[in-house]
C-alpha positions in Angstrom: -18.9 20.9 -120.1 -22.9 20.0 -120.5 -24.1 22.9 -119.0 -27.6 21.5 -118.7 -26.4 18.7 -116.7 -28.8 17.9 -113.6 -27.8 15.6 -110.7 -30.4 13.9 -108.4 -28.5 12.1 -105.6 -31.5 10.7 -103.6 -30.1 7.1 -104.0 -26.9 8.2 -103.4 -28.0 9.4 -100.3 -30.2 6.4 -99.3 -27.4 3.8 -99.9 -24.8 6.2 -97.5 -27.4 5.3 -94.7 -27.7 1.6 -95.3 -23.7 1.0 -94.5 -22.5 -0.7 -91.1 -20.1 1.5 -90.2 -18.7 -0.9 -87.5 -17.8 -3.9 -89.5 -16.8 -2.7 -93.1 -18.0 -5.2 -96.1 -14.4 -6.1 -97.2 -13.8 -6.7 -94.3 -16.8 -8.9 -93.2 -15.7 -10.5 -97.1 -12.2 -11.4 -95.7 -13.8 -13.5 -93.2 -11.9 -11.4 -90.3 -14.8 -12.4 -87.9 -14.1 -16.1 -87.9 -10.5 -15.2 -87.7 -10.9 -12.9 -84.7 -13.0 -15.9 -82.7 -10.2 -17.8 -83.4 -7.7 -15.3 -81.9 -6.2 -13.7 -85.1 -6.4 -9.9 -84.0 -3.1 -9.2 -85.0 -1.9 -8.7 -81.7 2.1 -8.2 -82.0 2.2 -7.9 -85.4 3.9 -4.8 -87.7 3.1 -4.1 -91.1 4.8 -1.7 -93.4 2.4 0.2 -95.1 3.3 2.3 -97.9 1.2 4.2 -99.7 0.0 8.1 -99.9 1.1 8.7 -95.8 -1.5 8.5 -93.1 -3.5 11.0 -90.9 -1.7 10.4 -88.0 -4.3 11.9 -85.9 -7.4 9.5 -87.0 -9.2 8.5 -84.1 -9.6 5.0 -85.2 -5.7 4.5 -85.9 -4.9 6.0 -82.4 -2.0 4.1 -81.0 -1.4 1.9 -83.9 1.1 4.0 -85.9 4.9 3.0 -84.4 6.9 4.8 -86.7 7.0 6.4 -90.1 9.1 8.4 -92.8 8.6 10.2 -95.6 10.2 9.2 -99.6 8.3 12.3 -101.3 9.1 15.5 -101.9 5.5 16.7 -99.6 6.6 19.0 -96.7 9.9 20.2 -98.2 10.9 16.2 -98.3 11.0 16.2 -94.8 11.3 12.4 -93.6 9.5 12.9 -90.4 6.5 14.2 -92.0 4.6 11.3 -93.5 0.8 12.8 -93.4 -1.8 11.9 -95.9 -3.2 14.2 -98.0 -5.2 11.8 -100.8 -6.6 9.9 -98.2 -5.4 6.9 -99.8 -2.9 5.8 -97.4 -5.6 6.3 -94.7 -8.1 3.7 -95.8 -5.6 1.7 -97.0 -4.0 1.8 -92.7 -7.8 1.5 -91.5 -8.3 -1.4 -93.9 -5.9 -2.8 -91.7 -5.4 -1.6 -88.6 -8.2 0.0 -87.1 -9.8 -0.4 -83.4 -13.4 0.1 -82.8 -12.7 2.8 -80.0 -13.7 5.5 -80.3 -15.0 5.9 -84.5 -16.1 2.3 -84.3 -14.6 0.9 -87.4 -12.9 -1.8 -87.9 -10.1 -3.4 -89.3 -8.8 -6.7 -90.3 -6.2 -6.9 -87.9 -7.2 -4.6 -85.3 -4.4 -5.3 -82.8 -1.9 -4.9 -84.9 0.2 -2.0 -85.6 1.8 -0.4 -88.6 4.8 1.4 -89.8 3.8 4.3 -92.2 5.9 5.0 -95.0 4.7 7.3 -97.3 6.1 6.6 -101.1 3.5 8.6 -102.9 2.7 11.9 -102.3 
């Protein structure tokens, strides 16, 4: 290891204040905006999301989780334990599912609601 190294995250820091937090860019690149004036919310649909888990209690994913199990050996292999602990399957569910209230993000389809299953822990 470079013990000499030196790390100046000024423009770090300035480009953290420049995103729109309500309205992430993939998901303004998807187009979702055009899809949501045309109704596409993804009202009564479920998608099966599996990934690293999810936090269950994110603010943003409130009411939006339906069910869930666990396929890794996290929490003693316990199936009804399917929390994230990468983060991973977190994004992956706000990505998608998000509401606005009360964190205002954003997903694609936020009216829709997902099935966790975590498969990678």
């Amino acid at each position: 290891m470079n013990e000499n190294l030196n790390l100046t995250p000024f423009t770090v820091e300035s480009e953290v204040n420049k995103l729109d937090y309500t309205i992430p860019y993939g998901v303004t690149m998807l187009n979702a905006t055009e899809a949501w004036k045309k109704g596409y919310t993804g009202k009564g649909v479920v998608v099966a999301i599996i990934d690293t888990g999810c936090d269950t209690k994110h603010p943003a994913l409130e009411g939006r989780i339906i069910g869930g199990r666990n396929f890794t050996s996290d929490d003693n292999s316990n199936p009804d334990i399917f929390d994230d602990y990468q983060g991973h399957g977190t994004h992956v569910a706000g990505t998608i599912a998000a509401n606005t209230t009360p964190v205002g993000i954003t997903g694609v389809a936020p009216r829709s609601k997902f099935i966790n299953i975590k498969g990678i822990g």
